[in-house]
C-alpha positions as a Markdown table, in Angstrom:
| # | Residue | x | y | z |
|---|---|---|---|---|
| 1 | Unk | 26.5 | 15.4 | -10.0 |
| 2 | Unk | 25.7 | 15.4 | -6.8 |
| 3 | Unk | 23.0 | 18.9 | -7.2 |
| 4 | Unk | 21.7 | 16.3 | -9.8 |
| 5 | Unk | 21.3 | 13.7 | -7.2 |
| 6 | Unk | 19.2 | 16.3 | -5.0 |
| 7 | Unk | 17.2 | 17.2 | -7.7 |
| 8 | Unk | 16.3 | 13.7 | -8.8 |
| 9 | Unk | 15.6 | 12.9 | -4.7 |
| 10 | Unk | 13.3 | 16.6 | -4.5 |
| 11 | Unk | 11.6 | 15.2 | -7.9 |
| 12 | Unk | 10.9 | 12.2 | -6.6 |
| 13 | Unk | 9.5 | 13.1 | -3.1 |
| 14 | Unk | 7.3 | 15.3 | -5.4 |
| 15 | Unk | 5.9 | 13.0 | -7.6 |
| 16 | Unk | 5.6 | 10.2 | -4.1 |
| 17 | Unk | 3.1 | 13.2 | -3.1 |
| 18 | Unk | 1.3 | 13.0 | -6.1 |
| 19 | Unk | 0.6 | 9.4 | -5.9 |
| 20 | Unk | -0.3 | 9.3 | -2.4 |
| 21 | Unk | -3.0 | 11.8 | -3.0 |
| 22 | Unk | -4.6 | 11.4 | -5.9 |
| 23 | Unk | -6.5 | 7.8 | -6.1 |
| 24 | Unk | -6.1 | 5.6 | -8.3 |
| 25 | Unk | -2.6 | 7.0 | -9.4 |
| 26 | Unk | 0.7 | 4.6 | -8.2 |
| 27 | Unk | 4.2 | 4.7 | -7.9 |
| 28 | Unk | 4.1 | 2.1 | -10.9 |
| 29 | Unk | 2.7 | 4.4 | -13.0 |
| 30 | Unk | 4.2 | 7.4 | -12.6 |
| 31 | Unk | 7.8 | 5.3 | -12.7 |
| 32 | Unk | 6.8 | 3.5 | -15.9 |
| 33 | Unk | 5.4 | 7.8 | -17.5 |
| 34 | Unk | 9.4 | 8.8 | -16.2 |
| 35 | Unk | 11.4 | 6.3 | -18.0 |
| 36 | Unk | 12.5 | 9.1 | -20.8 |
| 37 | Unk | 14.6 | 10.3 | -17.6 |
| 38 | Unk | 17.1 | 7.1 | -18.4 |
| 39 | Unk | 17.5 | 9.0 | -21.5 |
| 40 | Unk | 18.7 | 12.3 | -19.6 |
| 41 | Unk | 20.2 | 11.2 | -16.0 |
| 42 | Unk | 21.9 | 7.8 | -15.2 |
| 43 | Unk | 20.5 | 5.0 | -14.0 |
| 44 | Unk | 22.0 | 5.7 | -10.3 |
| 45 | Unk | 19.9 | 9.4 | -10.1 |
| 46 | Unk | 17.1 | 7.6 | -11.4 |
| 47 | Unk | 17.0 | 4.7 | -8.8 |
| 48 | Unk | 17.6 | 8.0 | -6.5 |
| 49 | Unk | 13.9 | 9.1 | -7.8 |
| 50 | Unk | 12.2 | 5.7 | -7.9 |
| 51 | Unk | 13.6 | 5.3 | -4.0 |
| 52 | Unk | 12.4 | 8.8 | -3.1 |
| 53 | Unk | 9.0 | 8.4 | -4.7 |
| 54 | Unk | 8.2 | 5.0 | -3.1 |
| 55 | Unk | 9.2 | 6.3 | 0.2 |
| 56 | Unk | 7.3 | 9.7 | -0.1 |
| 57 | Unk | 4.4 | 7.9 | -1.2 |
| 58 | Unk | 4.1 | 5.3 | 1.7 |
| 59 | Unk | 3.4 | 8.5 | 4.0 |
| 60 | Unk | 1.2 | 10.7 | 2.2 |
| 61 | Unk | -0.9 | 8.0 | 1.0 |
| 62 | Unk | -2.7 | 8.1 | 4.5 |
| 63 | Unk | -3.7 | 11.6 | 3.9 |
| 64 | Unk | -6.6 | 10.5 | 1.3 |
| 65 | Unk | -7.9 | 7.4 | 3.5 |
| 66 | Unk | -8.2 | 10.2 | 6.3 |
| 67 | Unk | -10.2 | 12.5 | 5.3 |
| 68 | Unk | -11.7 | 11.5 | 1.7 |
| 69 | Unk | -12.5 | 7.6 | 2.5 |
| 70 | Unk | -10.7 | 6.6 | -0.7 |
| 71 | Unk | -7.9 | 4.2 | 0.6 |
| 72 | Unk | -5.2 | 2.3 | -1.8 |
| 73 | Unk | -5.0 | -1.5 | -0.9 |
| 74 | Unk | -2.4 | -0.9 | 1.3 |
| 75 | Unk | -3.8 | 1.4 | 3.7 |
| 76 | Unk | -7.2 | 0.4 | 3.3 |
| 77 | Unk | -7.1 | -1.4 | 6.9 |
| 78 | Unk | -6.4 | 2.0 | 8.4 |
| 79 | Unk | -9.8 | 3.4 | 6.8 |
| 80 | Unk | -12.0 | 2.7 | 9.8 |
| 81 | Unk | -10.1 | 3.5 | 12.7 |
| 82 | Unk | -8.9 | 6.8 | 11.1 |
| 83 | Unk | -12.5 | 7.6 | 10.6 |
| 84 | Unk | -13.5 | 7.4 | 13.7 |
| 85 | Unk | -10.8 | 10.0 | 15.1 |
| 86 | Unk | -12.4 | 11.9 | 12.1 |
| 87 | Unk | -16.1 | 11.5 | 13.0 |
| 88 | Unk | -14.8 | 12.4 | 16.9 |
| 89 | Unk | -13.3 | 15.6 | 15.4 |
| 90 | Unk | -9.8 | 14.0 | 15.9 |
| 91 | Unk | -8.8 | 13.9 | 12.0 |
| 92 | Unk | -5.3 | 15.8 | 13.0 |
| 93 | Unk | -4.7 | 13.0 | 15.4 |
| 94 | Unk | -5.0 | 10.5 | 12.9 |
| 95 | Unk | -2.3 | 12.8 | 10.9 |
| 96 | Unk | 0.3 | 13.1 | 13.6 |
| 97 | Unk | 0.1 | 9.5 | 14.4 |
| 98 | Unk | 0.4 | 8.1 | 10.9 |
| 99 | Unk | 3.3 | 10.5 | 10.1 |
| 100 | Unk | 5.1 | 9.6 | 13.7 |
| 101 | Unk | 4.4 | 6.0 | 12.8 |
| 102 | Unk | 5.8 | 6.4 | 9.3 |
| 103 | Unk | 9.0 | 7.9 | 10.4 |
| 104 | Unk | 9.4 | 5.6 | 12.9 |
| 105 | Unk | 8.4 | 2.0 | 10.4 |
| 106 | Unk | 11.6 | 3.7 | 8.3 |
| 107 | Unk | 14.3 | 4.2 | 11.4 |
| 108 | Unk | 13.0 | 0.6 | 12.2 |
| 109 | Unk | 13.3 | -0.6 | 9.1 |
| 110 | Unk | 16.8 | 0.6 | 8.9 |
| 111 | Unk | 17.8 | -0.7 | 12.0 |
| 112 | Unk | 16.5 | -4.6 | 11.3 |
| 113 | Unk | 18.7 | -4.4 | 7.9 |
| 114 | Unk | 21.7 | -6.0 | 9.3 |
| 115 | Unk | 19.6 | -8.5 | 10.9 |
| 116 | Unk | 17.8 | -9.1 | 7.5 |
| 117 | Unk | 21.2 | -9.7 | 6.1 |
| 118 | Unk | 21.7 | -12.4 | 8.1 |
| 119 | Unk | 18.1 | -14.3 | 8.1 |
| 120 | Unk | 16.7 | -13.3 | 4.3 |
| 121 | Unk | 18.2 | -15.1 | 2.4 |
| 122 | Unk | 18.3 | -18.2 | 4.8 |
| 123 | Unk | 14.4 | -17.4 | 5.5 |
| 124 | Unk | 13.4 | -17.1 | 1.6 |
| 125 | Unk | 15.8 | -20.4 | 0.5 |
| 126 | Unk | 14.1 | -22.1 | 3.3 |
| 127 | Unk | 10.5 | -21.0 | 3.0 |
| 128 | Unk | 10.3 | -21.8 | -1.0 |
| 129 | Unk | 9.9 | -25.5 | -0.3 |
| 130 | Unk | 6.8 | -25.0 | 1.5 |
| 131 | Unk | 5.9 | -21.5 | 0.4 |
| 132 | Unk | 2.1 | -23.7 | -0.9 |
| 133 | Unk | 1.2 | -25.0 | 2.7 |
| 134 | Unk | 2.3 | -21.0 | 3.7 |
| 135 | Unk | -0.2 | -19.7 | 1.2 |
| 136 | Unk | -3.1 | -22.1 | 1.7 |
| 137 | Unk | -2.7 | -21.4 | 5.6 |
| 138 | Unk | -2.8 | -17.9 | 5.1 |
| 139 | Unk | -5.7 | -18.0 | 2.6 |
| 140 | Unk | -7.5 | -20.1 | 4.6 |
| 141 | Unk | -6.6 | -17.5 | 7.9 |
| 142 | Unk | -8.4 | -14.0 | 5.3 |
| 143 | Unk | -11.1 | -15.9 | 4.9 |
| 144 | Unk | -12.5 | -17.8 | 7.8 |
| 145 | Unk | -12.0 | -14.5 | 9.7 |
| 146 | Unk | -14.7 | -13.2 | 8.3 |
| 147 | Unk | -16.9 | -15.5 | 10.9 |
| 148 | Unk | -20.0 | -16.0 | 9.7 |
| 149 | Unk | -21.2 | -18.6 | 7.0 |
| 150 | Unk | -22.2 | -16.7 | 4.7 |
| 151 | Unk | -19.5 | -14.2 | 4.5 |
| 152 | Unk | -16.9 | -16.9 | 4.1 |
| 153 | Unk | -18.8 | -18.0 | 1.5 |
| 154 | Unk | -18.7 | -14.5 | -0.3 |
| 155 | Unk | -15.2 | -14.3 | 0.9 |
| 156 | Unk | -14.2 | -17.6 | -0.8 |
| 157 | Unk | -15.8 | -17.1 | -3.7 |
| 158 | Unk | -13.9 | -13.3 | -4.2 |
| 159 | Unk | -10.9 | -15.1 | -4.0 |
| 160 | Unk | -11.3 | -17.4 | -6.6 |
| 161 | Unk | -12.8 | -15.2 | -8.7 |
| 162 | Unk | -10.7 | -12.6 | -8.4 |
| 163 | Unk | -7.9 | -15.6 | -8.6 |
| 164 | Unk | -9.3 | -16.4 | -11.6 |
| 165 | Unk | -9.0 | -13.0 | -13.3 |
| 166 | Unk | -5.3 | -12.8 | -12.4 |
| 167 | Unk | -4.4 | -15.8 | -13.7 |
| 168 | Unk | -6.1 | -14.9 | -17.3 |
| 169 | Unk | -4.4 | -11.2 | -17.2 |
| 170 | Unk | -0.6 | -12.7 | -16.1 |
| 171 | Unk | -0.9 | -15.0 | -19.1 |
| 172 | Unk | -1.9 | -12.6 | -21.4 |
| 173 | Unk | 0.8 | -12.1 | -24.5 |
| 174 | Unk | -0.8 | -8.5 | -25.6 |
| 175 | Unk | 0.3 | -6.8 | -22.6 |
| 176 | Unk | 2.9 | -6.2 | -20.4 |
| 177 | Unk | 2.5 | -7.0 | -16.2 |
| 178 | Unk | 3.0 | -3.6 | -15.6 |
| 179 | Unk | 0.2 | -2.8 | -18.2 |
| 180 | Unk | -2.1 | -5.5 | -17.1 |
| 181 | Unk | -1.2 | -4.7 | -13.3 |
| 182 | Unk | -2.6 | -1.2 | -13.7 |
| 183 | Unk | -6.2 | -1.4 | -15.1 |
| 184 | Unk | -6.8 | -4.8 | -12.6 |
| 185 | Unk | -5.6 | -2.7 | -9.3 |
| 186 | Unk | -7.6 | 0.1 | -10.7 |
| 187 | Unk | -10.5 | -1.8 | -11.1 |
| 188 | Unk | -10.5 | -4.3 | -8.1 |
| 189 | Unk | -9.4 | -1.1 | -5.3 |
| 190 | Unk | -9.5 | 1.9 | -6.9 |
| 191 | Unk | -12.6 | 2.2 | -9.1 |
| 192 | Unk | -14.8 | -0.2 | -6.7 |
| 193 | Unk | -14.1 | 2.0 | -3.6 |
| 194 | Unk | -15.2 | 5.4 | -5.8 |
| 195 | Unk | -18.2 | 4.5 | -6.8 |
| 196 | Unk | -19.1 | 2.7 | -3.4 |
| 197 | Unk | -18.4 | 6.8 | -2.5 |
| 198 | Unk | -20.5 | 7.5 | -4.8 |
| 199 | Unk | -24.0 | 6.2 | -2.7 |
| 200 | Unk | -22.9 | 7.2 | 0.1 |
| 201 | Unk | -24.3 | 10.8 | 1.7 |
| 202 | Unk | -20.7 | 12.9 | 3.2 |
| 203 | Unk | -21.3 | 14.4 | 6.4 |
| 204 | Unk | -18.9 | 17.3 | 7.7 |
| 205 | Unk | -17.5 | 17.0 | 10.8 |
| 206 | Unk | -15.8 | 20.1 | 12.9 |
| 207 | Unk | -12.5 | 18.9 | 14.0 |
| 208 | Unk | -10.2 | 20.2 | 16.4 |
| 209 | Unk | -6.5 | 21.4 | 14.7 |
| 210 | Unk | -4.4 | 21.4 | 17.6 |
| 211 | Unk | -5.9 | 18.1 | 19.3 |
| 212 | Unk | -3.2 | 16.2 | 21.0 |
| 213 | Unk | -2.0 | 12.4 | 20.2 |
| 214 | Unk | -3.6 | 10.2 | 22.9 |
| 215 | Unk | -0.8 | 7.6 | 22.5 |
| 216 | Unk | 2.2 | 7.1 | 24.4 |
| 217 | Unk | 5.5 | 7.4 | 22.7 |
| 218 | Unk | 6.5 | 3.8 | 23.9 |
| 219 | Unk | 3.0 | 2.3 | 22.3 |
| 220 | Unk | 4.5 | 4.0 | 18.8 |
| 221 | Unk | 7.4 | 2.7 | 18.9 |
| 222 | Unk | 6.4 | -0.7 | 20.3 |
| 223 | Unk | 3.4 | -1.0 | 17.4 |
| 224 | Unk | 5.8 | 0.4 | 14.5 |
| 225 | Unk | 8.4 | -1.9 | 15.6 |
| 226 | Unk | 5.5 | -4.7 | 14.9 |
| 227 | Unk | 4.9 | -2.6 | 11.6 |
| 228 | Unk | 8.6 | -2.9 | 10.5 |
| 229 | Unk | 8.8 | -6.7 | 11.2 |
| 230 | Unk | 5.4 | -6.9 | 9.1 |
| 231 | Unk | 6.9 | -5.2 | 6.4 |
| 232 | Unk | 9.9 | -7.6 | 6.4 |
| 233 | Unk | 7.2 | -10.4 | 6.4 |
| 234 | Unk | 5.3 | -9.0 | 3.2 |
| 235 | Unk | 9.0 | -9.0 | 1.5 |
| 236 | Unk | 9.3 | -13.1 | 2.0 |
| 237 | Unk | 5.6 | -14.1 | 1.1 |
| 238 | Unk | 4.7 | -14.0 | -2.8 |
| 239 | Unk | 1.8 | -11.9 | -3.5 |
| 240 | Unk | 1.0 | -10.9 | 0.5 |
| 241 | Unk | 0.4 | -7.5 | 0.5 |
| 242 | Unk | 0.7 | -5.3 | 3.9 |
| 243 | Unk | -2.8 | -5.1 | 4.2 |
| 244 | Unk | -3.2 | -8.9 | 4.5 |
| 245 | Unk | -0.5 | -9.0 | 6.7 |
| 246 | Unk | -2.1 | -6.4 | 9.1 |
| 247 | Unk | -5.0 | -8.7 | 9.2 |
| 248 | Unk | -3.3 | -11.5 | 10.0 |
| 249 | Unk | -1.3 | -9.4 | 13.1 |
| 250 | Unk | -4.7 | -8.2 | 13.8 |
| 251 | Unk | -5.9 | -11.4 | 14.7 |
| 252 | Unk | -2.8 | -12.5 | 16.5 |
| 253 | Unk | -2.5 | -9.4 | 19.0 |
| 254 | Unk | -6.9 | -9.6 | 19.3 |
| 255 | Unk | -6.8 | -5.6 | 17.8 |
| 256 | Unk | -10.1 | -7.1 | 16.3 |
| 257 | Unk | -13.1 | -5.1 | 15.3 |
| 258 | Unk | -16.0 | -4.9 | 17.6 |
| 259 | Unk | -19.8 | -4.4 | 16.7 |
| 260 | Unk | -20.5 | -2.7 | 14.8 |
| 261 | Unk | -17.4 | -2.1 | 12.7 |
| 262 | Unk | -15.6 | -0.2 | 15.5 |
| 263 | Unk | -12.2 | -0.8 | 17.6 |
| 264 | Unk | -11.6 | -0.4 | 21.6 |
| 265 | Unk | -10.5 | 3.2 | 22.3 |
| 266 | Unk | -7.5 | 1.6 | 24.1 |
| 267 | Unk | -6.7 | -0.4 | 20.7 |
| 268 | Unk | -7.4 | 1.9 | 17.6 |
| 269 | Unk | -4.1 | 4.1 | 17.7 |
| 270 | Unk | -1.7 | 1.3 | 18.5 |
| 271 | Unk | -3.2 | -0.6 | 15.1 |
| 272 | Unk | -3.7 | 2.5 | 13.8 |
| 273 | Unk | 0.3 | 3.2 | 14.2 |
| 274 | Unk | 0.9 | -0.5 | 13.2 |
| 275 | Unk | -0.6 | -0.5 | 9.6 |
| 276 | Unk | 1.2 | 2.8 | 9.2 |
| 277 | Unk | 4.4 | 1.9 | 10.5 |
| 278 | Unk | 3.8 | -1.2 | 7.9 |
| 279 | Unk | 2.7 | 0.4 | 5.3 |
| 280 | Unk | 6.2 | 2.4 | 4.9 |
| 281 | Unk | 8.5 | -0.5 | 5.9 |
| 282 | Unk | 7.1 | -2.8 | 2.5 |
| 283 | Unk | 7.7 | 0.5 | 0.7 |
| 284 | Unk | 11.7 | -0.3 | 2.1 |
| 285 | Unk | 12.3 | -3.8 | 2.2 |
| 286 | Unk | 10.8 | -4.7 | -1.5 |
| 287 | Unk | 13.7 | -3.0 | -2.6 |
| 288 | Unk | 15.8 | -4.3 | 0.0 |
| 289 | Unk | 14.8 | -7.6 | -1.5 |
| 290 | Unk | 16.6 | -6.8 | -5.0 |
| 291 | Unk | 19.7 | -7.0 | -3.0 |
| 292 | Unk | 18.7 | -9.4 | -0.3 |
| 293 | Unk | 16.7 | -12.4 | -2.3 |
| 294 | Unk | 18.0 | -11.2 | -6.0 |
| 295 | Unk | 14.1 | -10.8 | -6.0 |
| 296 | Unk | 11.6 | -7.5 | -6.5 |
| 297 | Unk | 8.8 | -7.0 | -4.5 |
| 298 | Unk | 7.3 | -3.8 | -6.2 |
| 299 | Unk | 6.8 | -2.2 | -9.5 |
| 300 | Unk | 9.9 | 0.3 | -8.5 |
| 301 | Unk | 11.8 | -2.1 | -7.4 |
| 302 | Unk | 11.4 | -4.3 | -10.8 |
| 303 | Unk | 12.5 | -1.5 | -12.3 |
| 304 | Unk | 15.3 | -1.0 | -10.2 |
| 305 | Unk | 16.4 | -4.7 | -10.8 |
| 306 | Unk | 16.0 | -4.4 | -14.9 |
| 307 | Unk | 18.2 | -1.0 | -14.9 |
| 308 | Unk | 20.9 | -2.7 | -12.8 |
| 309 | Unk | 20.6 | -6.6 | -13.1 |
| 310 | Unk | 21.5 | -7.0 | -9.2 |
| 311 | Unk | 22.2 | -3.8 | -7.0 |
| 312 | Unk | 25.9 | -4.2 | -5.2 |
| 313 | Unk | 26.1 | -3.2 | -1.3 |
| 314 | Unk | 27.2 | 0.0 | -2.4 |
| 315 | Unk | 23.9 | 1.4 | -3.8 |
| 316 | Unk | 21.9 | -0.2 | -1.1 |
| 317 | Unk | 23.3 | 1.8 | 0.9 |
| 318 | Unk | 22.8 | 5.1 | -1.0 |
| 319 | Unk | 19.1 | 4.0 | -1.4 |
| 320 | Unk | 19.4 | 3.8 | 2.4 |
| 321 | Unk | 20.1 | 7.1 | 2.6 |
| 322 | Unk | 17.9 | 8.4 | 0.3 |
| 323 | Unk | 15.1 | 6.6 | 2.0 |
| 324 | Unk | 16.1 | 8.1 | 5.5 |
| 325 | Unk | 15.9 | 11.6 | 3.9 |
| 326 | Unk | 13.1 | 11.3 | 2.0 |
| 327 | Unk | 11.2 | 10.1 | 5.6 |
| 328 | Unk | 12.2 | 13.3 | 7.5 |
| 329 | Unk | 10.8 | 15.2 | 4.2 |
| 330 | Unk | 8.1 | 13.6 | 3.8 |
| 331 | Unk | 7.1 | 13.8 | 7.3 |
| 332 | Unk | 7.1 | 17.5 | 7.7 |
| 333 | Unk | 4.5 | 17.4 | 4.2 |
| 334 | Unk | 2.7 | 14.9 | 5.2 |
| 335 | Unk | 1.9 | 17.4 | 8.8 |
| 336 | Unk | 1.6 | 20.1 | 6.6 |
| 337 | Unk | -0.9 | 18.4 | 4.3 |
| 338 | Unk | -2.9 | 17.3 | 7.5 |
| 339 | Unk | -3.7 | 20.6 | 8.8 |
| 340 | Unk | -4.4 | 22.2 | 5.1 |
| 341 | Unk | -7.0 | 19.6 | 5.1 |
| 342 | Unk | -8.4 | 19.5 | 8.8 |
| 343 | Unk | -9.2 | 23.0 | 7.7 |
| 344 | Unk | -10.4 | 22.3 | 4.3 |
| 345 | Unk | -12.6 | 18.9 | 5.1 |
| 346 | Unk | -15.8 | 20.6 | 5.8 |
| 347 | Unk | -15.6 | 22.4 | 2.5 |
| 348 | Unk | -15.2 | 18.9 | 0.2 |
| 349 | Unk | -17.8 | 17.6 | -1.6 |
| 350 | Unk | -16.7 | 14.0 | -1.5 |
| 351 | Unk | -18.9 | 12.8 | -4.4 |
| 352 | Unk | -17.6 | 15.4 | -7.5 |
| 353 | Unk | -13.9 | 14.3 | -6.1 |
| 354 | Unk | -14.9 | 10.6 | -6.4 |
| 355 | Unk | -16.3 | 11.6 | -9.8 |
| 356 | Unk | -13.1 | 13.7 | -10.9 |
| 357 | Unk | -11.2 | 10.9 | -9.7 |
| 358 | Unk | -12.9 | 8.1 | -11.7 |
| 359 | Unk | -12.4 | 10.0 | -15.0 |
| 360 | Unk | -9.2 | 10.7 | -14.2 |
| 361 | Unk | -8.7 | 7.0 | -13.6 |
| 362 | Unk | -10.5 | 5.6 | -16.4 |
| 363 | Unk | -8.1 | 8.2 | -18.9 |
| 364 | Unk | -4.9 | 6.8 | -17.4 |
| 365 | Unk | -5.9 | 3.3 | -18.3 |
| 366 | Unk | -7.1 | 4.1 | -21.6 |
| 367 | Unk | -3.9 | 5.9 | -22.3 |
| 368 | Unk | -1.0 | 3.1 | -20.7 |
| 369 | Unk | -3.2 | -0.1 | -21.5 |
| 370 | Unk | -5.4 | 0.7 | -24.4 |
| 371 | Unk | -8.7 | -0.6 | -24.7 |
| 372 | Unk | -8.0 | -4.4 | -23.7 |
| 373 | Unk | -6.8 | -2.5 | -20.2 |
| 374 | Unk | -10.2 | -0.8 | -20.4 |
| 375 | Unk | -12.1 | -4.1 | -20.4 |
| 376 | Unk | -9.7 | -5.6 | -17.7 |
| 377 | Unk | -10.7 | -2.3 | -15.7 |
| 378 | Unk | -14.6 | -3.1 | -15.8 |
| 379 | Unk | -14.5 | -6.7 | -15.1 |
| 380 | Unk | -12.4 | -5.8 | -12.5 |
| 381 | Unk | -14.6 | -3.0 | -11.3 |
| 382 | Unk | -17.4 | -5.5 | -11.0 |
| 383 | Unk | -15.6 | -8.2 | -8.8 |
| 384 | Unk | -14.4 | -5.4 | -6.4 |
| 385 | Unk | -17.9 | -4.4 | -6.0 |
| 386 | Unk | -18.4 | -7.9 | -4.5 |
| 387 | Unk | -16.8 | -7.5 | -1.0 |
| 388 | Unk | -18.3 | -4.1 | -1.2 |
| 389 | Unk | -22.0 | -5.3 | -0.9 |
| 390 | Unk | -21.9 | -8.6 | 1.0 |
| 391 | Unk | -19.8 | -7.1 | 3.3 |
| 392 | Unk | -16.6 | -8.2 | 3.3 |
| 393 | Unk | -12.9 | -7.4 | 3.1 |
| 394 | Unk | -11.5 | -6.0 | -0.2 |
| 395 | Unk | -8.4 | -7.4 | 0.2 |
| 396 | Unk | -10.1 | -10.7 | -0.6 |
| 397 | Unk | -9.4 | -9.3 | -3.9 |
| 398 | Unk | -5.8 | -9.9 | -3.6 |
| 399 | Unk | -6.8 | -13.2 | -4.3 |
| 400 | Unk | -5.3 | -12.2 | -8.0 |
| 401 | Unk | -2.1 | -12.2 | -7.1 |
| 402 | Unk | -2.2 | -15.0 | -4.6 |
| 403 | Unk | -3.9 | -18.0 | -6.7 |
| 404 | Unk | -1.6 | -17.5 | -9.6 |
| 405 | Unk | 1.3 | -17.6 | -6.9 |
| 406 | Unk | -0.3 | -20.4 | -5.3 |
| 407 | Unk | -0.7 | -22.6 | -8.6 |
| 408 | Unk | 3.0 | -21.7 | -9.5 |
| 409 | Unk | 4.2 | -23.5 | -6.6 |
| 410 | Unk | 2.2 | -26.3 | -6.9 |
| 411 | Unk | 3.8 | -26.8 | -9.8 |
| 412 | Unk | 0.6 | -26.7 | -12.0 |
């Protein structure tokens, strides 16, 4: 049994690597395409699997929004800073500090669990009454960031839009969430960003493999400690996603973007560290929150919650563990993977990989959500192109989660 355990945990880390790098493929999806393993293993080794996925993915998922400009939602925040090292010839800086932060967002996360014991549930019973004021705050915070006028006008109206097509897909009878989940995301982030790579010229940039990490070790831990409380955060507010999350830290500790689209030297690895050290402690407290709010946050952990109902202390612990081990593994790859592609980055020709990677996309829709996904896809395609070209946050775009969230607290 337990060489089965280790198998399902290798299996996992495995596939976590295939969904970090390869856009517009997801933990969700690959759990939903490994359901047959009920079938085979029990339902412990394969919450072993959907733990070690999640948690493999959370790191390796920085590797693509490095070097190839094609971020998931989640990490999409660390896109510019990360390209700058890149531009600078720094790319393996960007690497060691995302893995470092990584590793250190799960030790973190670990350490607040006790303390999330004790203020969860409290938090989340508490915060449900006014979880609407919460949300319209917030909202209100993504968008009039933005400054200007005009792009809070664009800003607003991606939110309702994209509002707008989440509320029509949730409440659709023909398909499952997961199956609806999948062609929006792939439309709204995944799609949108590929062919905005599409116009857009690469340029190859020589970068230096044994640079060292201008960062002190206090600043990572200090910043991933931020990260881990973030994550905690995204676990207790319907529909946020770490991304918006980051923004709104952004604005609090002023790591805000200058002219131009570019950070302070003295800021860019600290947020840098942050939305990495984020990034992995969502991946760990959504299913935390099975146990902790008898709530998932994430397609794994949904799945988690229908193969066991409610998770006992027992498990979360073993999921503990496999999420500690799975962190150390999936640091050393995710190193690895950085200098195979510092070395390999001049050689890509970013445009046929955008291409590859929309037909591979557009397939995987096709197949899991038929041709009503398909249509979902385009439309949503077409709204993600919005922030694209007037300039303003994607993550506007969460607005399709958060307005459906929104309505169902008002009670409407």
């Amino acid at each position: 049994m337990l060489i089965e355990y280790i198998c399902l945990l290798l299996l996992g880390i495995a596939a976590g690597v295939a969904a970090g790098l390869l856009p517009g493929l997801h933990v969700n999806n690959i759990g939903v395409l490994a359901l047959p393993l009920l079938s085979v293993f029990d339902p412990i080794g394969f919450a072993i699997f959907l733990t070690a996925m999640a948690t493999s993915q959370s790191f390796i998922n920085f590797i693509p929004s490095i070097f190839l400009g094609v971020p998931d939602e989640d990490t999409v925040l660390s896109l510019l800073p990360t390209h700058r090292l890149l531009i600078e010839g720094r790319g393996m800086e960007a690497v060691r500090i995302t893995a470092k932060a990584c590793l250190y967002g799960t030790f973190l996360s670990l350490l607040l669990l006790p303390l999330a014991f004790l203020v969860v549930p409290f938090a989340y019973s508490s915060i449900r009454g006014v979880m609407a004021p919460v949300l319209i705050v917030m909202i209100s915070t993504l968008v009039i960031r933005e400054r200007k006028s005009e792009k809070i006008l664009w800003a607003l109206a991606t939110v309702l839009i994209s509002g707008y097509l989440g509320w029509v897909c949730l409440n659709l009878d023909t398909l499952s969430t997961t199956q609806v989940l999948l062609p929006m995301f792939s439309g709204l982030f995944g799609l949108s960003t590929l062919l905005t790579g599409l116009q857009t010229s690469s340029t190859a940039h020589k970068q230096e493999l044994g640079c060292d990490t201008k960062i002190s070790d206090r600043s990572l831990w200090r910043n991933s400690l931020l990260g881990a409380v973030g994550g905690l955060l995204v676990g207790l507010l319907p529909a946020m996603s770490p991304s918006q999350i980051g923004i709104l830290f952004q604005e609090v500790t002023a790591l805000k973007e200058r002219a131009k689209g570019s950070l302070e030297d003295a800021r860019i690895r600290e947020f840098i560290t942050m939305v990495a050290s984020l990034n992995a402690a969502d991946a760990m407290f959504s299913i935390f929150a099975v146990y902790l709010m008898g709530n998932p946050r994430s397609g794994v952990s949904v799945m988690i919650q229908d193969i066991f109902g409610q998770i006992d202390l027992g498990l979360l612990a073993l999921l503990a563990g496999v999420m500690l081990v799975s962190g150390l593994i999936s640091f050393k790859i995710h190193l690895w993977l950085g200098e195979r592609f510092t070395v390999l980055s001049s050689n890509i020709d970013f445009r046929k990989l955008s291409a590859g990677c929309i037909v591979f996309v557009i397939v995987m829709v096709v197949a899991l959500s038929g041709f009503l996904g398909f249509l979902i896809m385009c439309v949503s395609t077409l709204i993600g192109l919005v922030p694209a070209l007037a300039g303003v946050s994607r993550t506007h775009c969460m607005g399709c989660l958060l307005l459906p969230t929104l309505v169902f607290f008002l009670g409407l």
